[in-house]
MIFIRO-839067 format. One record per residue (C-alpha): residue number from 0; residue in one letter; chain; x, y, z. Coordinates in Angstrom, 3 decimals. Layout:
% residues N
<NUM, 'A', 'A', <X, Y, Z>>
...
% end
This chain:
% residues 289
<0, 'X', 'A', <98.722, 130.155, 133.544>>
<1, 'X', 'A', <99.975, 133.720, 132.714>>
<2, 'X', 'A', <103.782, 134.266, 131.197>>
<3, 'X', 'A', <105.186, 135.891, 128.243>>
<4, 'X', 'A', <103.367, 134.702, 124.614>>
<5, 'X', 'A', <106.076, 132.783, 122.317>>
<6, 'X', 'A', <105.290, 132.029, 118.829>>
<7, 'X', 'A', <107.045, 129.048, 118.304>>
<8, 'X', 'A', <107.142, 128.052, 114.621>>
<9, 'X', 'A', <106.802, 123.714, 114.093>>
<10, 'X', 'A', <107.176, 123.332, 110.648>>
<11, 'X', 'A', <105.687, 119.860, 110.069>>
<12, 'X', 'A', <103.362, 118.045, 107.715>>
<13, 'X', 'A', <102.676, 114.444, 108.153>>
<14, 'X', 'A', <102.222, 113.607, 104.526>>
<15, 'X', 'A', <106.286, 113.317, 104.707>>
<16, 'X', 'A', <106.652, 115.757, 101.657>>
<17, 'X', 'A', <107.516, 119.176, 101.213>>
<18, 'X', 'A', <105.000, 121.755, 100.954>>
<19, 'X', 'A', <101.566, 122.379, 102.435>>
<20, 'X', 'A', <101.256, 122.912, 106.511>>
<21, 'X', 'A', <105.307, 122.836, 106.543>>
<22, 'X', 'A', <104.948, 126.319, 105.283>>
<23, 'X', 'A', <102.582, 127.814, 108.053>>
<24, 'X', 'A', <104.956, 129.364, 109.902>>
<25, 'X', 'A', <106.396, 131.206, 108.057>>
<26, 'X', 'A', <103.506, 132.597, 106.575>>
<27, 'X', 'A', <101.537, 133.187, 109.720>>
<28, 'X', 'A', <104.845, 135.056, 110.612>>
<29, 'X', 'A', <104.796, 137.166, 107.061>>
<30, 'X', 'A', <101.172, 137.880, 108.425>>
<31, 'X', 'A', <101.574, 139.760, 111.386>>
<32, 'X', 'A', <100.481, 136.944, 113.795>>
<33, 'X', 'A', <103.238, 137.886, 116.783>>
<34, 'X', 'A', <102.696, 141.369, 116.970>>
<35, 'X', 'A', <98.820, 140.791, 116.247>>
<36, 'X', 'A', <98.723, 138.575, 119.447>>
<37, 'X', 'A', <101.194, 140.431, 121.620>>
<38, 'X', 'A', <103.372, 137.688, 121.631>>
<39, 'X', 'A', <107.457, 137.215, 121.090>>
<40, 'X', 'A', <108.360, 135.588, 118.168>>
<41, 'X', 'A', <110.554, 132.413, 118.770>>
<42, 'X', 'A', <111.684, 131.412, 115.663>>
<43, 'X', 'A', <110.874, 127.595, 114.172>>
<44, 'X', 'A', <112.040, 124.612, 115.688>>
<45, 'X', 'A', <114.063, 122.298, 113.148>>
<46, 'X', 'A', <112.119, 119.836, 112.994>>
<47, 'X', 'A', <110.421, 118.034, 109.498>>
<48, 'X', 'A', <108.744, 114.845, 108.588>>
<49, 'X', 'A', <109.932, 113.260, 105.459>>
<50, 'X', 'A', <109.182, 109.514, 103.694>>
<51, 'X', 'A', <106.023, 108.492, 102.616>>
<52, 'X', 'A', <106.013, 105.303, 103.297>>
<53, 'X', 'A', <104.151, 103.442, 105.959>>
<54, 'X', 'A', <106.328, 101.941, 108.046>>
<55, 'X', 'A', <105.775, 97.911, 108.778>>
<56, 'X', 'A', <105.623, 97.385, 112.432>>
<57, 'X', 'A', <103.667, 100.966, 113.617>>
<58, 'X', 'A', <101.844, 101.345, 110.317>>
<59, 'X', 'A', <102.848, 105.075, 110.941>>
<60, 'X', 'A', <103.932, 107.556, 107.662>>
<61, 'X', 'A', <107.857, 108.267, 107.839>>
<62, 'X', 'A', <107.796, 107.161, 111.024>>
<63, 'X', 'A', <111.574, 107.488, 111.842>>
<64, 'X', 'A', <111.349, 111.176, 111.433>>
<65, 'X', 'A', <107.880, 111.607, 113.250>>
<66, 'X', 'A', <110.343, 109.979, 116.455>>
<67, 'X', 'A', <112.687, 112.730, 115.676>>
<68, 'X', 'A', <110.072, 115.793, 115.228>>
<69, 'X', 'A', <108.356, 114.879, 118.423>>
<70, 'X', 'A', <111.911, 114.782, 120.433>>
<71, 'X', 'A', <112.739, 118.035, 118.934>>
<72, 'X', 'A', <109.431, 119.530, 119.886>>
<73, 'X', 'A', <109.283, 118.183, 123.488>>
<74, 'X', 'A', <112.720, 119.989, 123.944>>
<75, 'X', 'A', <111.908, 123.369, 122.364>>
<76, 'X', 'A', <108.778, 122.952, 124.145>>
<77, 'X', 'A', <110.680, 122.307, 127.807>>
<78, 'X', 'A', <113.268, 124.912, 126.983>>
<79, 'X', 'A', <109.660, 127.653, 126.563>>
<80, 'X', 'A', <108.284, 126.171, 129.554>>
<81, 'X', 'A', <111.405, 126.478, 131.697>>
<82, 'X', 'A', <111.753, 130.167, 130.702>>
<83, 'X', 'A', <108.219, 130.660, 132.297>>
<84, 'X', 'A', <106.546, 131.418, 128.740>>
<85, 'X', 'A', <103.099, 130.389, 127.373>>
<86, 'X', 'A', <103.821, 128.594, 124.041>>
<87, 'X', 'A', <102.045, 129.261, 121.005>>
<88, 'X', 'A', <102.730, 126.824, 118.744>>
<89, 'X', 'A', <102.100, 127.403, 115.074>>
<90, 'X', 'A', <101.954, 124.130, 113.410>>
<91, 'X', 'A', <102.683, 122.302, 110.706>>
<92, 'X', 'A', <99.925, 119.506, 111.764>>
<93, 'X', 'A', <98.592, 118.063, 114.431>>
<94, 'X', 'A', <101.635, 115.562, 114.810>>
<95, 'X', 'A', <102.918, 118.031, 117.277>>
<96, 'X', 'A', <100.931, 117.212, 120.180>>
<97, 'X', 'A', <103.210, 114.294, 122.072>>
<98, 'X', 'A', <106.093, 116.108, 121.978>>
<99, 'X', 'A', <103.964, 119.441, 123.253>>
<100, 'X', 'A', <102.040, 117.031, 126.334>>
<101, 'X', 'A', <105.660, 115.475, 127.065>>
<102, 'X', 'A', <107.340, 118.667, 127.365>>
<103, 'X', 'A', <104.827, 119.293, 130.155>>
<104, 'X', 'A', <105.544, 115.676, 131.731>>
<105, 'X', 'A', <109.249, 116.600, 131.451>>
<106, 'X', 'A', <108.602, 119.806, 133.949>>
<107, 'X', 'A', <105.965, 118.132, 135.906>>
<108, 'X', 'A', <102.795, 119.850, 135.121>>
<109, 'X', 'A', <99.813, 118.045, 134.750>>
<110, 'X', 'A', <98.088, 119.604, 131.992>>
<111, 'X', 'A', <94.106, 118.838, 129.900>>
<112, 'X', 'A', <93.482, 119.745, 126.365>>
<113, 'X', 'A', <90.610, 121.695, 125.053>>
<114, 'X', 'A', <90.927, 119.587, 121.528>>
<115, 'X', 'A', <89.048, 121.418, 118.655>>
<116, 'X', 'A', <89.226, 119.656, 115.772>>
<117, 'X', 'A', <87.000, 118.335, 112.802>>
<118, 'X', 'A', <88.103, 114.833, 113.427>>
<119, 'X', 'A', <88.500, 113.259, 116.755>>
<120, 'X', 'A', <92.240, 111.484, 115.838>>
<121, 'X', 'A', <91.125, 108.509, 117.831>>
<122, 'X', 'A', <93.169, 106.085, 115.106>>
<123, 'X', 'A', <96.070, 104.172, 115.727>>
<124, 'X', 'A', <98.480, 102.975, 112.663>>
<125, 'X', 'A', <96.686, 100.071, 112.329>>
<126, 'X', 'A', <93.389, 101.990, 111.863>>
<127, 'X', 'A', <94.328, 105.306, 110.015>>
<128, 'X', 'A', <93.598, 105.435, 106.485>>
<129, 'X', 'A', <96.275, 107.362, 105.424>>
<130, 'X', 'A', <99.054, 106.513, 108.183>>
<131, 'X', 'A', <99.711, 110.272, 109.073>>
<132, 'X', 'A', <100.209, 110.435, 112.256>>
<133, 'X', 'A', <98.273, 113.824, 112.200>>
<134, 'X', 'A', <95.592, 110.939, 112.109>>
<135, 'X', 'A', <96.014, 109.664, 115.726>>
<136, 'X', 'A', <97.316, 112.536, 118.224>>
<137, 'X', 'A', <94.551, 112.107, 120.493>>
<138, 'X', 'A', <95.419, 108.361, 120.925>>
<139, 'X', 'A', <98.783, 109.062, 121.292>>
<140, 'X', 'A', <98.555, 111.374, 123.857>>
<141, 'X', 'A', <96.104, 108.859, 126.080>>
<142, 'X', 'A', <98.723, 106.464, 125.332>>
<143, 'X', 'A', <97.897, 104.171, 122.352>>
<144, 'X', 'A', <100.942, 103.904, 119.857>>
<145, 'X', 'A', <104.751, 103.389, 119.822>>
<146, 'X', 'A', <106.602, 103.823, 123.134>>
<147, 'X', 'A', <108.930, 106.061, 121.141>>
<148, 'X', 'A', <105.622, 108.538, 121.230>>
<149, 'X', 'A', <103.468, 107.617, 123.768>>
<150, 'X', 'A', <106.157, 106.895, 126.696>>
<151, 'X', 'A', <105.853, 104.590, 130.097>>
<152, 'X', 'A', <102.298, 106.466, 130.282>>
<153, 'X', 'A', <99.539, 108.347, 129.323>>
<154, 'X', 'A', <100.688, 111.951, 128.670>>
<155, 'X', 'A', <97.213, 113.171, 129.557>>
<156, 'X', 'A', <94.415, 111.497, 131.331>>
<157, 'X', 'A', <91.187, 110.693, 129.402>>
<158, 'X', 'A', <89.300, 112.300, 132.261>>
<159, 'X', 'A', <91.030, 115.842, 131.633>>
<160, 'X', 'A', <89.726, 116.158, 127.832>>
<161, 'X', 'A', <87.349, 117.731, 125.887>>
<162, 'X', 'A', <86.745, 117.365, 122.504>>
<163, 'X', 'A', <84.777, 120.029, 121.007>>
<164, 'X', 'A', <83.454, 120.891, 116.992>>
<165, 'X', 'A', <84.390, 117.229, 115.788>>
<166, 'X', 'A', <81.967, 115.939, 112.882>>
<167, 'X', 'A', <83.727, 112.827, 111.560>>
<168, 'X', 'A', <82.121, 110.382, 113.851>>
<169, 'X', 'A', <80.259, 107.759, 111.202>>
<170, 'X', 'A', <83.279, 106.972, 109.018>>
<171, 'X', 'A', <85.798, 106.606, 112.056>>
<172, 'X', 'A', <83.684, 104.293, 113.724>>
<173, 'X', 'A', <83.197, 102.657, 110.383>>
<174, 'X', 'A', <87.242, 102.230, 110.353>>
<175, 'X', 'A', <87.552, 100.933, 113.528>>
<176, 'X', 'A', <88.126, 103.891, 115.574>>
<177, 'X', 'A', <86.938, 104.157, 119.200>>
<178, 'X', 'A', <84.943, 107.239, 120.097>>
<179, 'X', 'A', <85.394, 109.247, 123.078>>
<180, 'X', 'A', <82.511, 107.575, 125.142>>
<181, 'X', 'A', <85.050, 104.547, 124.976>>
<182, 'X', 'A', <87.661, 105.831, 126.127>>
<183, 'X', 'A', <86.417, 107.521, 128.855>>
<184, 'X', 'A', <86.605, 111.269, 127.643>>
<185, 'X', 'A', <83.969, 113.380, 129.345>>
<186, 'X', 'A', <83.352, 115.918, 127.121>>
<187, 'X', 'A', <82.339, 115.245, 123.698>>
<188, 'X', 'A', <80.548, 118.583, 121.890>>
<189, 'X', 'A', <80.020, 118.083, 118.206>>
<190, 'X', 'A', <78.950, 121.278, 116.182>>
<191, 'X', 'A', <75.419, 120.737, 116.749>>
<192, 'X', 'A', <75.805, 120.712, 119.885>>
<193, 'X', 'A', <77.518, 123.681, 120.664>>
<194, 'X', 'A', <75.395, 125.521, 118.112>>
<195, 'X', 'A', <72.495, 124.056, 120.569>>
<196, 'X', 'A', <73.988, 124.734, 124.166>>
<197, 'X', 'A', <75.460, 127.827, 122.606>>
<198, 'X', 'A', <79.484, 128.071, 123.334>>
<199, 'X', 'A', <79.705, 130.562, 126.058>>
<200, 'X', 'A', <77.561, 127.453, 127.918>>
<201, 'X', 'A', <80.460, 125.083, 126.249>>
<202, 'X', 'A', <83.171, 127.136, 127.559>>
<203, 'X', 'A', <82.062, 127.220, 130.605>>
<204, 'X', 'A', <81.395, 123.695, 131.176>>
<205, 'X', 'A', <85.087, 123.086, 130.133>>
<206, 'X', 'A', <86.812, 124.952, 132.412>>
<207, 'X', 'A', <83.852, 123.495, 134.602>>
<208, 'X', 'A', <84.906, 119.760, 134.192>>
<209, 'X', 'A', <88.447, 120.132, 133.353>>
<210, 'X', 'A', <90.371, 120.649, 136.207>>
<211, 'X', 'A', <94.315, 120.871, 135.702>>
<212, 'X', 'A', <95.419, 123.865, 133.466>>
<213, 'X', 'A', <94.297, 123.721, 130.071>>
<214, 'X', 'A', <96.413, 123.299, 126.610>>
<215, 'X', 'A', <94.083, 124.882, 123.790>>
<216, 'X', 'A', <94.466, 122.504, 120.137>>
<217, 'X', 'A', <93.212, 124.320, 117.377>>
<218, 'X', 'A', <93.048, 122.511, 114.138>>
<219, 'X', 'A', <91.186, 125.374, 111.588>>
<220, 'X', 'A', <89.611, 122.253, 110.191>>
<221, 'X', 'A', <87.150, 122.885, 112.709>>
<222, 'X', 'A', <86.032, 125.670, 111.382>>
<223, 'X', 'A', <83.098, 125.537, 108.096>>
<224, 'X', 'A', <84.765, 125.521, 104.717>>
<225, 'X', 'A', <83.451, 128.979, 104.025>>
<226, 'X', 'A', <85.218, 130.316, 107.142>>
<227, 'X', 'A', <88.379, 128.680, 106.102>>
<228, 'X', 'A', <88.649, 126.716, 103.109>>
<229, 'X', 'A', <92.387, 126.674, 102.836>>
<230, 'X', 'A', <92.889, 123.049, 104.580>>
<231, 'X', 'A', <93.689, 120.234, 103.225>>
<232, 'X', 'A', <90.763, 117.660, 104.995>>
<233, 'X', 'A', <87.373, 119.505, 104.333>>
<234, 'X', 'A', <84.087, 118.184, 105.481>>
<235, 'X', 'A', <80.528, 119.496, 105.205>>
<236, 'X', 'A', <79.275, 121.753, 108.261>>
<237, 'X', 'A', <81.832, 122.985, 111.485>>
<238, 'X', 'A', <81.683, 125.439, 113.695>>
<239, 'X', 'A', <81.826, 129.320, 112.478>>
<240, 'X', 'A', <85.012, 131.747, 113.099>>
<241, 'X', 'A', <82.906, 133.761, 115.921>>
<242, 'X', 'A', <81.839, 130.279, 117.455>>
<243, 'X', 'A', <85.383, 129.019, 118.073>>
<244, 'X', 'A', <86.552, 132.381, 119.314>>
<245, 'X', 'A', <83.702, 132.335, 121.658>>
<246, 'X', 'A', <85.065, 128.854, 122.540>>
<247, 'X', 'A', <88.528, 129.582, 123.268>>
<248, 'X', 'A', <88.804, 133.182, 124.721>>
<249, 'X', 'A', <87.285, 132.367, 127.931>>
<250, 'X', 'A', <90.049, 129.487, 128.201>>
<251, 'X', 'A', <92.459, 131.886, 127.199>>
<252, 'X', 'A', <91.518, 134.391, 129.113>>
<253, 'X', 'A', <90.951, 132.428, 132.065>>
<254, 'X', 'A', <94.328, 132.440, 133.844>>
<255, 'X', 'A', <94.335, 128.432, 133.383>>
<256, 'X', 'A', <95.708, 128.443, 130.252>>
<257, 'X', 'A', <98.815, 126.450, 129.714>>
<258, 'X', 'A', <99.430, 127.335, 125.657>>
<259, 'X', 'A', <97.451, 127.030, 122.493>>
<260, 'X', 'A', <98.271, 124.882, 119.029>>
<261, 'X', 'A', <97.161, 126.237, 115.978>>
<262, 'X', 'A', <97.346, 123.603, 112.866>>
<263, 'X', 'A', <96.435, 122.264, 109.076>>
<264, 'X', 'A', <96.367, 125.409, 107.688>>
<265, 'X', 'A', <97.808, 124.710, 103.817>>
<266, 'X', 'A', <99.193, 128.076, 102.273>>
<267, 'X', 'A', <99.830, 126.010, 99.177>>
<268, 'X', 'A', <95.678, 126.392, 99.426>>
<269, 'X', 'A', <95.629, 129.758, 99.842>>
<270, 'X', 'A', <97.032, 131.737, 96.684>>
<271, 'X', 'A', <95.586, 135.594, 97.789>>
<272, 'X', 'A', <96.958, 134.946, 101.605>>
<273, 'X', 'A', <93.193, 135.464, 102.761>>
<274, 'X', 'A', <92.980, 132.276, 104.869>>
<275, 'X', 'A', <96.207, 133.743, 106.927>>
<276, 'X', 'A', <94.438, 137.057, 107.242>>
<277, 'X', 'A', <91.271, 135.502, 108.473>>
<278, 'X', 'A', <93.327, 133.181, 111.106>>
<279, 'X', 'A', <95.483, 136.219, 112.413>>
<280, 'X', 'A', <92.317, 138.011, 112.998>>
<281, 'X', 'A', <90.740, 135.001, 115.108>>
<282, 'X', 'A', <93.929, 134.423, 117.126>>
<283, 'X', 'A', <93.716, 138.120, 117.705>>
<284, 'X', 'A', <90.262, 138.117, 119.279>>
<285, 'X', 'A', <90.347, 135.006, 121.241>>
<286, 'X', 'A', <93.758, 137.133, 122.714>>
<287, 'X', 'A', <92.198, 140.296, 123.372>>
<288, 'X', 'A', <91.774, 141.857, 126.285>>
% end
């Protein structure tokens, strides 16, 4: 899909306090990113999570105000969409993703996700460790969770996925946490693999195998700790800065692209502002032309 780039600034974190991957925006903003990607900047939606306690019946982290920060997402989301833009959202956490995939419901467009991520968010709030619901997005969006977030339906279908650079596969099965072989995601490329197939090959096969246009998540956990260390759930290995741009520009850059989330980047983790740097200049590439 081709239309005007929008930053659009979703200033959440899922820990319910202030601080951390609230702040992105506006530091990604201090940063350059708009005029570094050629986009327009939108401003930040008003939206927050707050309360940190898990709430009894969903199991979910300040649940009330997750509700409310998806609703206020799916309609600055719509009101993008309706005004024939390509979003890019700059998270906040990966909470954001109902209210981005119900936007799309809202105008009718079915939509897949490219999801790369370090985790595969396959928990619900009964299986999370932590309750965040920056735990579970994936579920949510193939419609396990609250009505309030998941709707009457799936918001995507577990056939239009792929899930690409996640390496957290032994302890979520060892919580309980289906894998995407169970729920009947196609794609499943863990860093190893890519690294093995190469990922101009992985690219490819995405926009091979998914067929509706194509919503890019971006969590920078993906990336190795020495590519980006400023995020708050570090694991050994990931994929390297050049290997995720090689990932994601040919989406981009295919004319299928419906918008791109970048998340869980922690400024309160990044005291010389080097992480931002580094994550303007991959957004730049993977929007190059």
């Amino acid at each position: 899909m081709t239309g005007i780039r929008t930053t659009i600034g979703v200033p959440i974190d899922s820990i319910g306090q202030a601080g951390g991957t609230e702040l992105t925006p506006g530091v990604m903003r201090r940063a350059g990113l708009a005029a570094a990607i050629g986009a327009r900047d939108g401003g930040d939606l008003d939206v927050r999570i707050t309360g940190t306690d898990r709430d009894p019946e969903t199991g979910i982290v300040g649940y009330p105000t997750v509700v409310t920060a998806t609703e206020g997402i799916r309609k600055g989301v719509r009101s993008s969409l309706e005004l024939g833009e390509l979003p890019v959202l700059v998270g906040g956490c990966c909470t954001l993703l109902p209210g981005v995939f119900a936007a799309f419901s809202d105008v009718g467009r079915r939509t897949a996700l490219a999801y790369l991520d370090g985790h595969y968010d396959l928990y619900t709030g009964v299986t999370s460790p932590t309750g965040e619901a920056a735990d579970m997005p994936l579920a949510l969006l193939l419609g396990d969770g609250p009505p309030a977030l998941v709707g009457d339906a799936p918001l995507v279908g577990a056939a239009d996925v792929a899930v690409l650079g996640a390496r957290d596969r032994e302890e979520a099965v060892g919580l309980g946490s289906p894998m995407p072989e169970d729920v009947g995601i196609p794609i499943d490329r863990d860093p190893a693999r890519v690294a093995a197939d190469g990922p101009d090959a992985v690219a490819a096969e995405v926009l091979a195998g998914l067929e509706p246009p194509i919503w890019v998540h971006l969590d920078v956990d993906v990336l190795t700790t020495d590519d980006f260390p400023a995020t708050p759930y570090l694991q050994p290995g990931g994929l390297t800065t050049d290997q995720v741009v090689r990932l994601v520009r040919p989406i981009v850059q295919s004319g299928r692209c419906a918008g791109i989330d970048v998340t869980c980047y922690d400024p309160d983790m990044d005291d010389d502002g080097s992480s931002a740097e580094r994550l303007v200049e991959l957004l730049a590439r993977v929007f190059s032309e």
